[in-house]
C-alpha positions in Angstrom: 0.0 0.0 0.0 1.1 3.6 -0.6 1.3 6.1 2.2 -2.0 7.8 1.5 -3.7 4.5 2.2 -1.4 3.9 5.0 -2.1 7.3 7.0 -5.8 6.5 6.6 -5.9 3.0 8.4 -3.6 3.8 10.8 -5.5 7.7 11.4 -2.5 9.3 11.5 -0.7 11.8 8.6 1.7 11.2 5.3 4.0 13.8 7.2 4.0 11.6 10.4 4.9 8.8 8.4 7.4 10.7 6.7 9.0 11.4 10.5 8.7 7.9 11.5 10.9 6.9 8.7 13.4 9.7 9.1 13.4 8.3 12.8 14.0 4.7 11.9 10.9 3.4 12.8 9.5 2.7 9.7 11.5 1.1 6.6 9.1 0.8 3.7 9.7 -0.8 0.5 11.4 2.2 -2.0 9.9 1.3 -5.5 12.0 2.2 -8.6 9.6 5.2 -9.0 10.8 6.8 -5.4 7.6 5.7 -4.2 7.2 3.9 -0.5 5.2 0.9 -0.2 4.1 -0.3 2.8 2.9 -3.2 4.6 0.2 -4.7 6.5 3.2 -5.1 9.0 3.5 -1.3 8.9 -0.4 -0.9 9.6 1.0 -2.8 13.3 4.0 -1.0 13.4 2.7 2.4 13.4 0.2 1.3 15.8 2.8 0.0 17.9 5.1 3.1 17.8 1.6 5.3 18.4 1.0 3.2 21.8 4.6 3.2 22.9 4.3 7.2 22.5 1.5 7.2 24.5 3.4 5.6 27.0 5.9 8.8 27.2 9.1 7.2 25.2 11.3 9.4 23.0 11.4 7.9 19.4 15.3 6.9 19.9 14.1 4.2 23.1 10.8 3.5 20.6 13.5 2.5 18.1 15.2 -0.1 20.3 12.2 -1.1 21.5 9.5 -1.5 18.7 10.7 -5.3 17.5 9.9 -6.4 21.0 6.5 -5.4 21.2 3.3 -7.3 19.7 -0.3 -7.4 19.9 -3.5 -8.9 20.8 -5.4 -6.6 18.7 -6.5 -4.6 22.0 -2.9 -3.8 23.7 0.7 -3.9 23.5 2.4 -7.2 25.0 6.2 -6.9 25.7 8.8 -9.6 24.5 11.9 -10.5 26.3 14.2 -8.5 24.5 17.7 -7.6 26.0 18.4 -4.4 27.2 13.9 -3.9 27.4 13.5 -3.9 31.3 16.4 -1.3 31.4 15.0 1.1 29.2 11.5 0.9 30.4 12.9 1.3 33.8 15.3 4.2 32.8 12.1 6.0 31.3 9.7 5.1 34.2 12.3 7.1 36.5 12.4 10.2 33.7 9.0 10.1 33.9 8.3 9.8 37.7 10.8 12.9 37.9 9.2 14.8 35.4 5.8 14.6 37.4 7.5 15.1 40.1 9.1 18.4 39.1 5.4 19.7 37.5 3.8 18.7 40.9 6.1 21.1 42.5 6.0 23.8 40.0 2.2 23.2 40.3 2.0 24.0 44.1 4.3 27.2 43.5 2.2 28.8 40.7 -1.0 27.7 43.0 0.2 29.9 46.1 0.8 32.6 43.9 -2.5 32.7 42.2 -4.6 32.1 45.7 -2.0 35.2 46.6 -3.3 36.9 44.1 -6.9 36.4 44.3 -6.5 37.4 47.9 -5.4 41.0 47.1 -7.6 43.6 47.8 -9.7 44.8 44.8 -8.1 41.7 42.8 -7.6 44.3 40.1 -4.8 44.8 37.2 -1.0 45.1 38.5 0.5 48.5 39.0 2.4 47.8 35.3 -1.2 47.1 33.3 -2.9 50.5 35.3 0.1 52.4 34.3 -0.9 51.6 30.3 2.1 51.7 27.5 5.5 52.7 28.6 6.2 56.5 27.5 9.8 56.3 24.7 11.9 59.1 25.7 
């Protein structure tokens, strides 16, 4: 199949699929035209690498990862592929610091704003009543 009918089964764009081969993810069959032609095993693959984003990897880990995943037509179901449990650990900690990090930032920016809504007259800040800076 060409990409055009590829991006329509799998719901996603030619442009994504162009990124997905630029990545590595996707090696489609180059006919002497130039053109790609694809597979039903792409049709998986691209569902594959859409779950696996889903799941917060970085398209370099989705590349060492995507021949060790499968499916049962519902969801994704790991193979025991060297080197897997490392990286999914490795980006389980990345992740759990990342949330960790926006939980934080999230308390900070919410004692400001009840700080703010607790000023009197909740109005504009002395910069927006002052209107446009003058040029000298």
């Amino acid at each position: 199949m060409r990409i055009g009918a590829l991006a329509r089964t799998a719901g996603v764009s030619r442009r994504l699929l162009r990124y997905y081969e630029e990545q590595g993810l996707l090696r489609p069959l180059r006919l002497t035209n130039g053109y790609r032609e694809y597979s039903e095993a792409d049709v998986a693959a691209v569902r594959h690498i859409r779950a696996l984003l889903a799941a917060g990897l970085p398209t370099a880990v989705i590349g060492r990862l995507l021949h060790c995943v499968h499916d049962d037509g519902e969801r994704l179901i790991p193979s025991t592929c060297p080197g897997m449990v490392a990286d999914l650990q490795r980006e389980h900690r990345r992740i759990t610091e990342t949330i960790t990090e926006l939980q934080s930032s999230q308390q900070v920016l919410g004692t400001m704003l009840t700080a703010a809504l607790r000023q009197p007259g909740g109005g504009p800040c002395r910069r927006e009543q002052d209107g446009p800076a003058e040029s000298a």
